[in-house]
N, C-alpha and C positions, 0 to 999 in steps of 0.2 A: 509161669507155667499154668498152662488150663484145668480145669479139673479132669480133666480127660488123661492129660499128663499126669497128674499125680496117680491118679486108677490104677496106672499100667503101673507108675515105679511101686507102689503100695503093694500090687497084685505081685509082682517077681520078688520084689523082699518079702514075700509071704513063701513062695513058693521055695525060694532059697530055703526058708528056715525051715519049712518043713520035710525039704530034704535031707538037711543037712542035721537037722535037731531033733526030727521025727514028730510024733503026737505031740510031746510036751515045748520042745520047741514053737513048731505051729502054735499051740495056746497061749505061748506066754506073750510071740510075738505079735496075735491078735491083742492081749488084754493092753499089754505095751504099746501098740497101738490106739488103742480105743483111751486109754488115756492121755498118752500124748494128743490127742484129735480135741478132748475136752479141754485140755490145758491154752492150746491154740485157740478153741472156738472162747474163750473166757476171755484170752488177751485180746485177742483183736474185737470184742464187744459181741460176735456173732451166738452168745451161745449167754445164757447165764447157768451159772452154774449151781449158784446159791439157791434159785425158785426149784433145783429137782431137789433140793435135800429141806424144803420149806414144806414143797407139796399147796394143794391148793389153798386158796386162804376163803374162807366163808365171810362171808356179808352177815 
């Protein structure tokens, strides 16, 4: 699946929950989201996760 693909199922599992869960639904299912997305981007190498909690490192 493309990312174009993912967009849309992302965007209606969004929409779902916001109907169906309201405001707090909507946010949890973004924050749940937005972690799963980092958890993914760590496995598969695309993302480190460890340099956002390092910050930068000075010379």
């Amino acid at each position: 699946m493309n990312a174009t693909g993912i967009g849309l199922v992302a965007g209606l599992l969004l929409a779902l929950a916001a109907t169906t869960g309201g405001l707090g639904g909507f946010l949890l299912a973004i924050v749940l989201g937005l972690a799963g997305l980092a958890v993914a981007g760590h496995l598969s190498g695309e993302l480190d996760v460890r340099a956002l909690w390092r910050g930068r490192e000075r010379d």
